[in-house]
C-alpha positions as CSV (number, residue, x, y, z in Angstrom):
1,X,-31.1,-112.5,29.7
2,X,-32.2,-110.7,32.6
3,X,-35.9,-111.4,34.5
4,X,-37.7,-108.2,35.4
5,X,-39.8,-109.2,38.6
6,X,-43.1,-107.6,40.0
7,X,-41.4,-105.3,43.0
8,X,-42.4,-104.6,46.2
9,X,-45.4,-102.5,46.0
10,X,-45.8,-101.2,49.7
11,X,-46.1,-102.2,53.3
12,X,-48.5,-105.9,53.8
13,X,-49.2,-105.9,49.8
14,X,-48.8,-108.9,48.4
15,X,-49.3,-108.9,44.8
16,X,-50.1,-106.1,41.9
17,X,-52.3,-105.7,38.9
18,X,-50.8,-105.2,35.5
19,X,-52.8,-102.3,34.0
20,X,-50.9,-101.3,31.1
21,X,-47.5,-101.8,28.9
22,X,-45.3,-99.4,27.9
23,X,-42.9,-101.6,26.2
24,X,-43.6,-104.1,23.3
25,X,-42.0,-107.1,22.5
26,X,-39.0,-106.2,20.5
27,X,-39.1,-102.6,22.0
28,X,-35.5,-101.4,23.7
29,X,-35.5,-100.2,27.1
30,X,-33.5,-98.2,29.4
31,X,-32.7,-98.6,33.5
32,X,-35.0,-96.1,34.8
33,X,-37.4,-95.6,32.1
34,X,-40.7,-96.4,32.4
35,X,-41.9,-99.9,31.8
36,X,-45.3,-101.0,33.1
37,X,-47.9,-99.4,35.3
38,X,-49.5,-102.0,38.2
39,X,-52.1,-101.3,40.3
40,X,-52.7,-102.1,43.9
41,X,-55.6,-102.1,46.7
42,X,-53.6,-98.6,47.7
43,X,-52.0,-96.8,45.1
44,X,-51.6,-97.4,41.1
45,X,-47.6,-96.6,40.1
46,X,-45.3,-96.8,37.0
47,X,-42.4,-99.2,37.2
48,X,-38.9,-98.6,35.7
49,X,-37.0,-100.7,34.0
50,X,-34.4,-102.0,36.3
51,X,-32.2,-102.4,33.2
52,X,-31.2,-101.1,29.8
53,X,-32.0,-103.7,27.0
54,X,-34.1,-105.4,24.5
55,X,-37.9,-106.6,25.8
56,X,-38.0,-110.2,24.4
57,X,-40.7,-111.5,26.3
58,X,-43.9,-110.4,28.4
59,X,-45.3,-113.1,31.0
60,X,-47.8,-111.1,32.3
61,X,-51.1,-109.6,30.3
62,X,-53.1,-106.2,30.8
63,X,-55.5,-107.2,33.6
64,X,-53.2,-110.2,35.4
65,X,-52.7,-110.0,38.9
66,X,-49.6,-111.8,39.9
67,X,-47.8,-112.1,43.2
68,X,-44.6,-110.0,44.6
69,X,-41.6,-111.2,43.4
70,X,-42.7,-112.6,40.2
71,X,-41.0,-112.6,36.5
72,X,-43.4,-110.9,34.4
73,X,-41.2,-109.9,31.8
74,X,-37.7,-110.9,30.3
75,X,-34.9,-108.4,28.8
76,X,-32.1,-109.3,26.8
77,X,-28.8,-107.1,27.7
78,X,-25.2,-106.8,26.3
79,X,-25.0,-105.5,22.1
80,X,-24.9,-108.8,20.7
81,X,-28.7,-109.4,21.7
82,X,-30.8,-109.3,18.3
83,X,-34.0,-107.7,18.9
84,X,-37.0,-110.0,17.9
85,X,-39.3,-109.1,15.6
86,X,-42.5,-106.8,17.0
87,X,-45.3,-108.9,17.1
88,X,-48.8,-107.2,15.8
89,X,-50.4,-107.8,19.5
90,X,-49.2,-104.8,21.6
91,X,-48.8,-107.4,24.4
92,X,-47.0,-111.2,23.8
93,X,-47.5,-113.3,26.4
94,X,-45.1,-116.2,26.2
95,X,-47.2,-119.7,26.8
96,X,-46.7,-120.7,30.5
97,X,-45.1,-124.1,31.6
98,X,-47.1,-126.4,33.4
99,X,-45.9,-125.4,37.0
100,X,-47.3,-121.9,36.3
101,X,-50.9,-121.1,35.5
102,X,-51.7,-117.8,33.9
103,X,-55.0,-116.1,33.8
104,X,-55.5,-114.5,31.0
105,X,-56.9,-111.5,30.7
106,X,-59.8,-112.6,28.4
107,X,-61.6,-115.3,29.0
108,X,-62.2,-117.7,26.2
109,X,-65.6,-117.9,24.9
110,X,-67.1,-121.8,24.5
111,X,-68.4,-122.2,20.8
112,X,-72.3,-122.8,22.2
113,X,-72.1,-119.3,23.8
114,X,-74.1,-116.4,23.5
115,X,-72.7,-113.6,21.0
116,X,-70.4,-110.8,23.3
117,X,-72.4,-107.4,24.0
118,X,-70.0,-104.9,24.3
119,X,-69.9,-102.6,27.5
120,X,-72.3,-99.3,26.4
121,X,-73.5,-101.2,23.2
122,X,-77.0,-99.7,22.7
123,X,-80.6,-101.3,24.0
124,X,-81.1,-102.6,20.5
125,X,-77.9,-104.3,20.6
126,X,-77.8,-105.7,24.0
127,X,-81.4,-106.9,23.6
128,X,-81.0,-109.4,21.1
129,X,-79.3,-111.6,24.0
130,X,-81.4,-112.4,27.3
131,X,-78.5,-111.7,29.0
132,X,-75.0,-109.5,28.7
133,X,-72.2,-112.0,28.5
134,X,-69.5,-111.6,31.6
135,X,-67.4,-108.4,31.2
136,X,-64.7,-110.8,31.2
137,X,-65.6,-111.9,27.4
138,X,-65.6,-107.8,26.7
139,X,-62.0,-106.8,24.9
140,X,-59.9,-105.7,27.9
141,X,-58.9,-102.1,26.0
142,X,-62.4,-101.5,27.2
143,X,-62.3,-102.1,31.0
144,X,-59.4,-100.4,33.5
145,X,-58.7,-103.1,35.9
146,X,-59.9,-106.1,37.2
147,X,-62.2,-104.1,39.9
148,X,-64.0,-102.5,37.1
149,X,-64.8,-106.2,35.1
150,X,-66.1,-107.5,38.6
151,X,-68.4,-104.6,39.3
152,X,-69.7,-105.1,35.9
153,X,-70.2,-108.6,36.1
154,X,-72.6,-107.9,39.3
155,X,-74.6,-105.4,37.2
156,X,-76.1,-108.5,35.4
157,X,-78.6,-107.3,33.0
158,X,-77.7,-103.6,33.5
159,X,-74.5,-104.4,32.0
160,X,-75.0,-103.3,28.8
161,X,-76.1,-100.1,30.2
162,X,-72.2,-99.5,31.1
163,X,-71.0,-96.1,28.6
164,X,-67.0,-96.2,28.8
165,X,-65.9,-92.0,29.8
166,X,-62.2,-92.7,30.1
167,X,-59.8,-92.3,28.0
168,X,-60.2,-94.0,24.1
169,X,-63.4,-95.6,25.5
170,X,-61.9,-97.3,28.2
171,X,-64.9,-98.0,31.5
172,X,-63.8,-97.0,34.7
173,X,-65.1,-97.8,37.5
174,X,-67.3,-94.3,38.4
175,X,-68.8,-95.9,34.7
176,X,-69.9,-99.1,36.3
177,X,-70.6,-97.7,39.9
178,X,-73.4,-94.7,38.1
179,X,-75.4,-97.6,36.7
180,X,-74.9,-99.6,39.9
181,X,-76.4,-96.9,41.7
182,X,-79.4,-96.4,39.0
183,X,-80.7,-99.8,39.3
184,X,-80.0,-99.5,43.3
185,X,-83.1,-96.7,42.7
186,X,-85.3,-98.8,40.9
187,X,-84.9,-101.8,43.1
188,X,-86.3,-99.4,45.7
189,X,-89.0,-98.0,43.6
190,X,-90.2,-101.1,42.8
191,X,-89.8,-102.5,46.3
192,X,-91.9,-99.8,48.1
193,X,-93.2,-96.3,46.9
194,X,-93.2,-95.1,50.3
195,X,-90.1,-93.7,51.5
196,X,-90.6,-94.8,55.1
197,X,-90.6,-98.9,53.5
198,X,-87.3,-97.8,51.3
199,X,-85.4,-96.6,54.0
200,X,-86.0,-100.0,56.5
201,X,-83.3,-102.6,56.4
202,X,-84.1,-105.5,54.2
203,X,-84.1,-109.0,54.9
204,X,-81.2,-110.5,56.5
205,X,-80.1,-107.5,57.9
206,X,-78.0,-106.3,54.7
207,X,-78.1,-102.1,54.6
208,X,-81.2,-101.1,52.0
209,X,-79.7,-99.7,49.0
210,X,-79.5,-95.6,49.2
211,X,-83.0,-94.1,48.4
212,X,-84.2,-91.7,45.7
213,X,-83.0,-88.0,45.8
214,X,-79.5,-89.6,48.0
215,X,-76.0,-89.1,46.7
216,X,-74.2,-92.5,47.2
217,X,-70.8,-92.4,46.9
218,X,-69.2,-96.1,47.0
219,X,-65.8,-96.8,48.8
220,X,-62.6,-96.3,46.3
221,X,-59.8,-98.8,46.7
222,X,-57.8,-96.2,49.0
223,X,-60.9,-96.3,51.3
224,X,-61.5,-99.8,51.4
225,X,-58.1,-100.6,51.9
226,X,-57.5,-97.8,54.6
227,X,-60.6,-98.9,56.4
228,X,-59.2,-102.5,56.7
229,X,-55.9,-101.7,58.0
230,X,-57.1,-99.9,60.4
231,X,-59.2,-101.6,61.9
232,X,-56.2,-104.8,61.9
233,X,-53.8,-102.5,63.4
234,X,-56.2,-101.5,66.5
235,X,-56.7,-104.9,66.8
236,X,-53.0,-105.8,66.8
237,X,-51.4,-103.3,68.8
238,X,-52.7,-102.0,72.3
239,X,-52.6,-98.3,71.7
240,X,-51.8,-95.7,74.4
241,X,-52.1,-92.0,73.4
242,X,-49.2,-89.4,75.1
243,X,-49.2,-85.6,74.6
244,X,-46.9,-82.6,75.1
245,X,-47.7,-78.5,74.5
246,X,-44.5,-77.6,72.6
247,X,-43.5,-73.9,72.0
248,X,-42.8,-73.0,68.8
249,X,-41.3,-69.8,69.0
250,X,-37.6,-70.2,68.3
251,X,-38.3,-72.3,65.1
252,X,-40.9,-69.1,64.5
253,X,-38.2,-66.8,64.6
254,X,-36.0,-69.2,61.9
255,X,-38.8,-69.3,60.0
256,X,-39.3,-65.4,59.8
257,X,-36.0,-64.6,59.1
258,X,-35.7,-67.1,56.0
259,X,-39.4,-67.7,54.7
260,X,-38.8,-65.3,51.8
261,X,-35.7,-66.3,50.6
262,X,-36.6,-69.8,51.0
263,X,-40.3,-69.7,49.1
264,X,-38.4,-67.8,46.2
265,X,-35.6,-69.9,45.9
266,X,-36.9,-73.2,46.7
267,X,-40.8,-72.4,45.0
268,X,-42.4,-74.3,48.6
269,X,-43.3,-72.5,52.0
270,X,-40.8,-73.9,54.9
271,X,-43.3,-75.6,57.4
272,X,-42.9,-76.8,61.1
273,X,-42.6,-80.4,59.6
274,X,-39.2,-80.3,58.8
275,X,-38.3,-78.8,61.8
276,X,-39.9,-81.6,63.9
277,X,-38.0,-84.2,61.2
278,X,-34.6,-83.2,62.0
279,X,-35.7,-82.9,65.8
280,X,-36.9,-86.6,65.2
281,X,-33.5,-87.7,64.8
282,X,-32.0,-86.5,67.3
283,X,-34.9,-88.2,70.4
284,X,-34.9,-91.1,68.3
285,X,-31.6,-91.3,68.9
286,X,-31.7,-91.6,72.4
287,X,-34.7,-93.7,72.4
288,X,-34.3,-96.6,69.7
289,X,-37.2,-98.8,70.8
290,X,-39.6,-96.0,69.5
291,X,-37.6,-96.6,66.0
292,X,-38.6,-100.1,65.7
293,X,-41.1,-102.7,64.3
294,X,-42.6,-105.4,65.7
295,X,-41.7,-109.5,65.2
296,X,-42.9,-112.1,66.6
297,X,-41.7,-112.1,70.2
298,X,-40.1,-108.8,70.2
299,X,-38.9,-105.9,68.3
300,X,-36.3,-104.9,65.6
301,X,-34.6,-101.8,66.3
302,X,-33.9,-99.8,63.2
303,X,-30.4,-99.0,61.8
304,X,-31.5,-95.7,60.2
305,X,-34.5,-93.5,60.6
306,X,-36.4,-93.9,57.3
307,X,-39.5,-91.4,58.1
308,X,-43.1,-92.4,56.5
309,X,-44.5,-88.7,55.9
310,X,-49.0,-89.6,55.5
311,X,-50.0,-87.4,52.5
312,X,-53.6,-86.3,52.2
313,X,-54.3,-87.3,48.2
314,X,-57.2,-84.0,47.8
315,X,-59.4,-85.9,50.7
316,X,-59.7,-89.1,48.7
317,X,-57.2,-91.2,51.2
318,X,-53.7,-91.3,52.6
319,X,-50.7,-92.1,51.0
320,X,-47.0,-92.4,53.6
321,X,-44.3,-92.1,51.1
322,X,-40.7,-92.6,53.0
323,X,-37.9,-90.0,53.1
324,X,-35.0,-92.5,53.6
325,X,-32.5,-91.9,56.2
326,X,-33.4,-88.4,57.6
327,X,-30.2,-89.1,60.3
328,X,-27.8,-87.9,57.3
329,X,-29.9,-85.0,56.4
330,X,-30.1,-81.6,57.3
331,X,-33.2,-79.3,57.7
332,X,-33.0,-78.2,54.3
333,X,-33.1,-81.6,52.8
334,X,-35.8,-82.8,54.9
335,X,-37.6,-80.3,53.6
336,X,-37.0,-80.7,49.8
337,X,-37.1,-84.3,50.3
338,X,-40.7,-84.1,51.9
339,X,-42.3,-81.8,49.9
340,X,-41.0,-84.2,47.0
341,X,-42.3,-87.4,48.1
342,X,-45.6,-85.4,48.8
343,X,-45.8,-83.6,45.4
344,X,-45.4,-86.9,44.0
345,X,-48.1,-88.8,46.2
346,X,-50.6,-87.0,44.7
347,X,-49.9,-86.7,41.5
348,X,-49.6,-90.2,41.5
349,X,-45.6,-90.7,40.2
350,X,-43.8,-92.0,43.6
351,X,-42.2,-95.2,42.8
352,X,-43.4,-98.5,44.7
353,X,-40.3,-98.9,46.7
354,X,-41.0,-95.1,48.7
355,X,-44.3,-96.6,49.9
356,X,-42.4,-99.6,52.1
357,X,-40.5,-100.0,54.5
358,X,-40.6,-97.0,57.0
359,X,-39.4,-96.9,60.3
360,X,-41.4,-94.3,62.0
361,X,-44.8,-92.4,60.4
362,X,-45.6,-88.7,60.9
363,X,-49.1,-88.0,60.3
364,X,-49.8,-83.8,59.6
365,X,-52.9,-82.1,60.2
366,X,-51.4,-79.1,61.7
367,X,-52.1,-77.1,58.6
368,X,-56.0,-77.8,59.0
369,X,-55.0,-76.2,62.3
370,X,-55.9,-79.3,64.6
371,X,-55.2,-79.2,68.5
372,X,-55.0,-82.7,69.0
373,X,-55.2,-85.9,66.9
374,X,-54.8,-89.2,68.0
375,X,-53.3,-91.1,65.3
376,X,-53.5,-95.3,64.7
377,X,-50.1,-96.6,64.6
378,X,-48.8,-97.9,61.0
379,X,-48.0,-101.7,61.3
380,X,-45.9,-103.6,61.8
381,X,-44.5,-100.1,62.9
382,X,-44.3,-99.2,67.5
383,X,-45.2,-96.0,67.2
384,X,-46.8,-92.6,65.1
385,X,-46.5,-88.7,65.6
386,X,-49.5,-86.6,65.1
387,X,-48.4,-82.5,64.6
388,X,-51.1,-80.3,64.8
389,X,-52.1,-76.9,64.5
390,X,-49.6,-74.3,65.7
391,X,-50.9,-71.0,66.7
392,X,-50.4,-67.5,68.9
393,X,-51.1,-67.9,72.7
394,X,-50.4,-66.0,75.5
395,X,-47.6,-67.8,77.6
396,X,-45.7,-67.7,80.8
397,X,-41.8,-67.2,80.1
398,X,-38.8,-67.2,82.7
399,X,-35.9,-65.2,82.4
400,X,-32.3,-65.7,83.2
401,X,-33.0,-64.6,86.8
402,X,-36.3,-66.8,87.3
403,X,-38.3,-63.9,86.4
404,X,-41.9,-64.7,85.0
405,X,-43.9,-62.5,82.4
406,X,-46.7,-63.4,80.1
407,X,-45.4,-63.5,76.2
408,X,-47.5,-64.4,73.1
409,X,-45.5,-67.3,71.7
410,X,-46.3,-70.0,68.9
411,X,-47.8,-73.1,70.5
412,X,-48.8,-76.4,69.6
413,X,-49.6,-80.2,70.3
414,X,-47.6,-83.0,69.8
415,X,-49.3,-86.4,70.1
416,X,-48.0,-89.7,70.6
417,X,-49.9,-93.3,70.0
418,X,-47.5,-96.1,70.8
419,X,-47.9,-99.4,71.3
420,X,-47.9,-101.0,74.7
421,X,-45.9,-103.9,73.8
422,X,-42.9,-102.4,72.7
423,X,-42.7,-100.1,75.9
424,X,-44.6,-98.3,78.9
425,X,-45.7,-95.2,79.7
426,X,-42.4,-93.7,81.6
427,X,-40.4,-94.3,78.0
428,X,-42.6,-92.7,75.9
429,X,-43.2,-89.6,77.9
430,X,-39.7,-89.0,78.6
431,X,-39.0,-89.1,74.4
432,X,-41.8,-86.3,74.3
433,X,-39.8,-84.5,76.6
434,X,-36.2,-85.2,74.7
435,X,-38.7,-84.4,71.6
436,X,-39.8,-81.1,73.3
437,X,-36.5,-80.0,74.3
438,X,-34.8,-80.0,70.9
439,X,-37.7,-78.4,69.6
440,X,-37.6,-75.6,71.7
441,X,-33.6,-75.2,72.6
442,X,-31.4,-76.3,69.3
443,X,-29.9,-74.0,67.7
444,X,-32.2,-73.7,64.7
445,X,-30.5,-70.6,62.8
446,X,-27.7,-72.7,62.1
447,X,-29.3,-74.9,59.5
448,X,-29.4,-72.4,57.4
């Protein structure tokens, strides 16, 4: 017997969300397939088996939220093991001992209560009860997560209102937040005909609801979460922004020479990013307390130089999948490696374990061709790297005998936010410069 524990889901999360089963009881498995999916305040993600075996046992139903580290399901291993028989319920949740209270994820109903109105049952229907019974009574196949059942059970008596669009029926939570925002309307309405009286702030100083002809768009999970972190890491770390002009033009001239061959044989344009990766290793290097998280009392210097790469998911929020120990890596498999992990990010199929533990976070908005972005720092990490937009200026060059002359190079930004506690000013500037000069001096054609 082998216990299959909820993983490590990401930097500061603490617990998951057990949306869906892809293994019965009874059902074999193998290490590496797919076994459940969990969903967390930032990103929803299949697990794999971490084993090849027989599922005998499920701890954790559709809809529970349980914390890191815990068993939620039990595989039996070796080829004696006798598969049990496959229980009608898709999901068998073994009865918990008395140490160990699990929520289900349906409610019980009390004998004296009113009958269950299903979610999007019609206004005949839901009218022969003064009230829609908590969406927690409602069969979970209906409802997508937890988040969704909550937003539901605000709705009241607009819950019955609720049409599932998803897939077999299922609610999701643009479902709950459409009706949310039609009885947000008609609480004005009613309130006030005038627009001038809908658009004051109400009592207690609460925001009014959005008024009639406005598009509200409610925070997503990504956003919320985002929003938060934020917020705790400018709070946490006192952040000092430092800046460098780099020129691009000898990474220009790499990329020239082998963009075609590289786009046809590798099916991905060869960026800057990779470039500034591999010249990442190399400052970092030289500068360890930049590599390094924050403990109480001090830092940790890293071993390795496990890059977190933030990933724009189609302007919906951020993801910063790691690509682990870039030290051992070459330009080309930076590059594979990070437009994997991206690829991935937003498609959502990057495994929980490549959204923890970086060392150092890159954050890209050179392609939207920024000039300068100052980033906030990803805790509990010292220190992030904006790259922004490249593009052609007119420079001053010196030749071998001092000479100057005005060339048209490829220039950009390089931005720095770092936290004060881990180092000053001098430390950081001088690893833009080590940064800079790699950039600008290695011998770049040789990657290849």
């Amino acid at each position: 017997m082998a216990d299959v524990q909820m993983p490590e889901l990401g930097e500061n999360i603490t617990q998951g969300t057990v949306t869906q089963w892809f293994k019965s009881v009874g059902d074999t498995t193998t290490a590496g397939e797919p076994l459940f999916e969990v969903s967390t305040d930032k990103v929803d993600a299949e697990v794999p088996s971490p084993l090849s075996g027989t599922v005998t046992e499920i701890l954790a139903a559709v809809g529970e939220t349980v914390a890191i580290g815990t068993v939620v399901a039990v595989v039996q291993t070796g080829s004696g093991a006798a598969a049990p028989p496959v229980p009608s319920d898709p999901v068998t949740v073994r009865e918990a001992p008395a140490t160990r209270a699990v929520a289900p994820a349906v409610a019980p109903e009390p004998a004296t209560a009113d009958p269950v109105v299903p979610v999007g049952a019609p206004p005949s229907v839901a009218s022969a009860t003064p009230r829609p019974a908590p969406v927690t009574a409602v069969a979970t196949k209906l409802v997508t997560s937890p988040v969704v059942r909550k937003l539901i059970n605000e709705l009241g008596d607009d819950a019955g209102l609720v049409t599932g669009t998803g897939p077999d029926g299922r609610v999701t939570r643009k479902d709950a937040e459409k009706v949310a925002f039609s009885a947000a309307h008609r609480s004005v309405r009613a309130a006030s005909p005038s627009s001038a009286l809908a658009g004051a702030p109400s009592r207690g100083g609460a925001p009014p609801p959005a008024p009639a002809g406005a598009n509200f768009i409610a925070f997503g999970k990504i956003r919320k979460i985002t929003g938060d972190r934020m917020v705790t890491s400018k709070a946490t770390s006192p952040h000092v922004m430092t800046a460098v002009e780099v020129d691009y033009e000898r990474i220009e001239a790499v990329r020239r020479t082998h963009q075609e061959r590289w786009k046809a044989e590798e099916g991905f344009t060869l960026t800057y990013l990779p470039f500034i990766a591999r010249a990442l290793v190399q400052a970092l290097e030289e500068y360890p307390n930049l590599n390094a998280s924050v403990v109480e009392g001090g830092i940790v210097r890293h071993d390795h130089v496990d890059l977190a790469i933030a990933v724009d998911l189609n302007f919906e929020g951020l993801l910063a999948p790691v690509v682990r120990q870039i030290e051992d890596k070459r330009l080309g498999a930076i590059a594979r490696e990070i437009a994997d992990v991206a690829s991935r990010a937003r498609s959502s199929k990057l495994r929980p374990d490549e959204l923890s533990g970086g060392t150092f976070t890159v954050s890209n908005s050179g392609p939207f061709g920024t000039f300068m972005v100052a980033p906030i720092i990803n805790q509990p990490q010292v220190a992030i790297l904006s790259t922004d937009g490249v593009s052609r200026k007119p420079v001053v060059v010196t030749d071998a005998a001092g000479g100057e002359s005005i060339a048209i190079h490829s220039m950009g930004m390089l931005v720095l936010c770092w936290d004060h506690r881990a180092f000053d000013g001098a430390y950081a500037a001088v690893f833009l410069r080590r940064l800079k000069e790699v950039l600008e001096h290695h011998d770049w054609a040789s990657e290849f």
